[in-house]
C-alpha positions as a Markdown table, in Angstrom:
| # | Residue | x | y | z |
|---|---|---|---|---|
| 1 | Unk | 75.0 | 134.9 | 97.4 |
| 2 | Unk | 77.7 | 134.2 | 100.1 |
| 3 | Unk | 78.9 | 130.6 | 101.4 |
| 4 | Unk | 78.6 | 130.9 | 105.0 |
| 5 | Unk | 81.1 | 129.3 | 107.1 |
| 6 | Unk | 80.4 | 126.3 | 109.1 |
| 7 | Unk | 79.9 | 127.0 | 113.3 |
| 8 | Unk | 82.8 | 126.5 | 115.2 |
| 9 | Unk | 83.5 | 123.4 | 116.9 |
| 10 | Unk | 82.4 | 122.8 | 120.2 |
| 11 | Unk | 85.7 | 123.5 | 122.7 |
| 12 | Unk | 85.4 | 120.8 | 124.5 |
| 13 | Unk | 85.8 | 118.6 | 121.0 |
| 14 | Unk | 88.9 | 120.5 | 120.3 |
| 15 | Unk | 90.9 | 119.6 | 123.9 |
| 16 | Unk | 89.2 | 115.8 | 123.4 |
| 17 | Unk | 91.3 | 116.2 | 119.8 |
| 18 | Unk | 94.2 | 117.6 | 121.0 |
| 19 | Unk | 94.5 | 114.9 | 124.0 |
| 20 | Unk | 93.7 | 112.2 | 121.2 |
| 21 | Unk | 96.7 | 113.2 | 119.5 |
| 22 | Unk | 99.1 | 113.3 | 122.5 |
| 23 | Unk | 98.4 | 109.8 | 123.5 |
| 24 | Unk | 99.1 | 108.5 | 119.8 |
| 25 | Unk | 102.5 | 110.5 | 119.7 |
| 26 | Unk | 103.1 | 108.9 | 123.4 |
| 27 | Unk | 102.4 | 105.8 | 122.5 |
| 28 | Unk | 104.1 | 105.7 | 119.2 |
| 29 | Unk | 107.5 | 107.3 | 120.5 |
| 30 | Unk | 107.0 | 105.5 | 123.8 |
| 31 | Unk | 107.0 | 101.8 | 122.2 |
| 32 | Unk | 110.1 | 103.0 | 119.9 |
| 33 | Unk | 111.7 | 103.9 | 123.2 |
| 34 | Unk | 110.9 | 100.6 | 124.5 |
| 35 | Unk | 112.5 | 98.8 | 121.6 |
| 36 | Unk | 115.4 | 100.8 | 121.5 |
| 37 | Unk | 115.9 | 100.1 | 125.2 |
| 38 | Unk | 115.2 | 96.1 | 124.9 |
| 39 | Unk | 118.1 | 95.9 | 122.0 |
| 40 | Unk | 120.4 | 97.9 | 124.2 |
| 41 | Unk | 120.3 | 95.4 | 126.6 |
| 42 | Unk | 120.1 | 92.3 | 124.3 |
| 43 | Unk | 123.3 | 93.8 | 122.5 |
| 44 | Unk | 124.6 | 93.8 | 126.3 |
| 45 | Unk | 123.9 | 90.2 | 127.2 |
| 46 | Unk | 123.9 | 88.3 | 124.3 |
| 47 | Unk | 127.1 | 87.4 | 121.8 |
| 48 | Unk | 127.3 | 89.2 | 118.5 |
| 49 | Unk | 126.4 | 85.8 | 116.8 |
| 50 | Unk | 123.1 | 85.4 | 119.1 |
| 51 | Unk | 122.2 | 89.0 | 118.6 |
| 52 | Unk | 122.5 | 88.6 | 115.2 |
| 53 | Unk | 120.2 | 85.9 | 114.6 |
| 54 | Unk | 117.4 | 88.0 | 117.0 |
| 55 | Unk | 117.7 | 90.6 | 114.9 |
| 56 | Unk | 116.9 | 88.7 | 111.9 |
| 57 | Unk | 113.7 | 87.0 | 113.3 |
| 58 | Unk | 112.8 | 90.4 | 114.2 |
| 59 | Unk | 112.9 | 92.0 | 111.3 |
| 60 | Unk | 111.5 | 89.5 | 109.6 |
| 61 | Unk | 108.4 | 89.6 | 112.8 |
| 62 | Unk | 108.0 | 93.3 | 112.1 |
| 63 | Unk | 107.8 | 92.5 | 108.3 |
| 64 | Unk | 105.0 | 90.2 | 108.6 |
| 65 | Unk | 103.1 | 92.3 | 110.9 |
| 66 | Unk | 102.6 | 94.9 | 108.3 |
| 67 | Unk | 100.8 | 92.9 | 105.9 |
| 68 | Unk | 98.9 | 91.2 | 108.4 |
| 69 | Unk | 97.6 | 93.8 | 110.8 |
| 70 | Unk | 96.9 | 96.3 | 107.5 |
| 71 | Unk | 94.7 | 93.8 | 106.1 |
| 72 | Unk | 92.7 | 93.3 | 109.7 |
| 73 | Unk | 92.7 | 97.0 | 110.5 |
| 74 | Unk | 91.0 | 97.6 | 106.9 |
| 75 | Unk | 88.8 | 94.6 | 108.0 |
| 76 | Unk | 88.1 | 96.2 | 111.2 |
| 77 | Unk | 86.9 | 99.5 | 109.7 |
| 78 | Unk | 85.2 | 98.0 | 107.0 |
| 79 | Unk | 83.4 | 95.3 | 108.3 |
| 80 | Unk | 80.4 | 95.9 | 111.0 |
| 81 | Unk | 80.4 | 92.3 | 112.6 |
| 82 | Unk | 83.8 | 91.4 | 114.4 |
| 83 | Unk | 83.2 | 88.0 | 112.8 |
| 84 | Unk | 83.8 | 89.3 | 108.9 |
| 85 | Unk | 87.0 | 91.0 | 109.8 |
| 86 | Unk | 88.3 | 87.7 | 111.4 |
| 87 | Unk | 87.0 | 85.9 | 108.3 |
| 88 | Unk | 89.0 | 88.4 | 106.3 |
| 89 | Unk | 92.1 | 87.8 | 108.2 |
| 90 | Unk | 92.0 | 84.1 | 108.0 |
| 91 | Unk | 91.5 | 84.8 | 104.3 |
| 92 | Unk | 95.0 | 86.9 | 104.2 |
| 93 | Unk | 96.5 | 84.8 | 106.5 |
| 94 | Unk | 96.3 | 81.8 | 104.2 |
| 95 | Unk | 96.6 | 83.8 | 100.8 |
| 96 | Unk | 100.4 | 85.4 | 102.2 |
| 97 | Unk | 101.6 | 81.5 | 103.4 |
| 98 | Unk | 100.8 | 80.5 | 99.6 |
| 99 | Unk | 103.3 | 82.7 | 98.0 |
């Protein structure tokens, strides 16, 4: 008795995958482009002291955002109701301010 293999998929699921995937890597690379850009010209304008302190509310912006939109993404997935994810982001909002 032989496994047989599954049917190929349809082409036109293929080219909707393959577009999928070029808009993700466009929009990934294009907002690292963007950031890269907006601290060129911040570095430009601003004095090393100012540009300093930017920096550091943005890195500490970006490290915030991780633990925030991984818990609502989860939630997102998860949850059917839009209403139980935004429950469940409340509930890791408050839980990361206690620490």
């Amino acid at each position: 008795m032989t496994a047989s293999s599954p049917p190929p998929a349809p082409e036109w699921t293929r080219a909707a995958a393959v577009r999928s995937v070029l808009w993700i890597a466009v929009d990934r690379w294009g907002t690292r482009l963007m950031s890269l850009l907006t601290l060129v010209v911040l570095a430009r304008l601003l004095v090393p002291a100012d540009f300093g302190v930017i920096a550091l509310a943005t890195l500490f912006i970006s490290f915030v955002n991780v633990f925030v939109d991984y818990g609502f993404s989860s939630a997102l997935i998860q949850r059917r109701e839009l209403r139980a994810a935004i429950a469940m982001l409340r509930r890791s909002a408050v839980a990361g301010r206690e620490r």
